[in-house]
N, C-alpha and C positions, 0 to 999 in steps of 0.2 A: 658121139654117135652120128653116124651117117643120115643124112636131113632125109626123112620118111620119104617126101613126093620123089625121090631118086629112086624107091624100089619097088618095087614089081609086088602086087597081091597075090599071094599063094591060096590056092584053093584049098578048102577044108573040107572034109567029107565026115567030121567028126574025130568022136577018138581024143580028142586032147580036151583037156582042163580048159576055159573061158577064165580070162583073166580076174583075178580079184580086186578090189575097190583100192589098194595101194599099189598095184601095177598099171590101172586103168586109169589113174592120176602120174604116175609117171609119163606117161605116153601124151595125156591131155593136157600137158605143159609144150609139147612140142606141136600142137597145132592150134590155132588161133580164130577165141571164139566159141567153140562148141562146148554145149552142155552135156555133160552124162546124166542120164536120169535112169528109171525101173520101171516094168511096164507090171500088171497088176499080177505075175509069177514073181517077181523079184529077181527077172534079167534086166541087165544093163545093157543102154544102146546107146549111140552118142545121135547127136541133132546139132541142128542150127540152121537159123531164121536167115533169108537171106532179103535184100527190102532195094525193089527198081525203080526207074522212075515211071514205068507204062510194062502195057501186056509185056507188048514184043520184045522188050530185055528181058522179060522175067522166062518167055517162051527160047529164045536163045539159050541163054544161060542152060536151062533143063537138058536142051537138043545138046550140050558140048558135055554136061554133066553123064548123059545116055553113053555118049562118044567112050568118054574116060571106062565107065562103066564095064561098057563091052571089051573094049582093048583088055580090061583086068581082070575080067569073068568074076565080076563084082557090081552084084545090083543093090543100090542101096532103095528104099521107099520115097519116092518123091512127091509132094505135092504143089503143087503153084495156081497161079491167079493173075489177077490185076498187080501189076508193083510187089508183089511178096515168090517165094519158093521156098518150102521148108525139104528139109531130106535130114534123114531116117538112116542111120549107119549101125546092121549087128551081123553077128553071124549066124544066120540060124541053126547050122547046124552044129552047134555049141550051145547055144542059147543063151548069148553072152558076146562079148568082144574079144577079137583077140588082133594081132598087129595088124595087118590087111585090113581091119577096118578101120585106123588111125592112118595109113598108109592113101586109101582111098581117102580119107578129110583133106590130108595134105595135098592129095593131087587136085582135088574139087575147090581148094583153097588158091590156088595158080592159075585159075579160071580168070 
């Protein structure tokens, strides 16, 4: 299969299926790192911790994370601080994940 960060997020305006918990473990083997978890509806999103050594890495990193973002008309949730950045990858309009959101981990993983 073609390495995810080579392609492009396709916009979803809904209408399709949100991946199931044996397709979203298929996908989460091809990028590195990130947890699936369920928010208190029982959608799955993916995350992952990201750990700097001061502000100003962890303010970079976010600023090229926005970059990737925009280029994919793909926002995922971000948060960050001293030495940490967490982000937050779903689709909302599925309420759920589907490839474009494994696709954007991969590209934020190349960072």
């Amino acid at each position: 299969m073609d390495d995810l960060a080579d392609k492009k997020c396709v916009p979803c305006e809904g209408g399709i299926p949100a991946f199931d918990i044996k397709e979203i473990h298929k996908y989460l083997k091809k990028i590195d790192g990130w947890d699936v978890l369920e928010d208190k509806e029982k959608n799955y999103y993916i995350q992952k911790n990201f750990k700097f050594s001061n502000y100003v890495d962890s303010e970079k990193f976010v600023i090229n994370v926005g970059k990737i973002a925009e280029t994919e008309g793909h926002h995922p949730d971000i948060s960050f601080g001293w030495g940490y950045a967490k982000i937050i990858i779903s689709t909302h309009a599925i309420k759920g994940l589907a490839e474009s959101d494994f696709v954007l981990a991969a590209k934020i993983d190349k960072i």
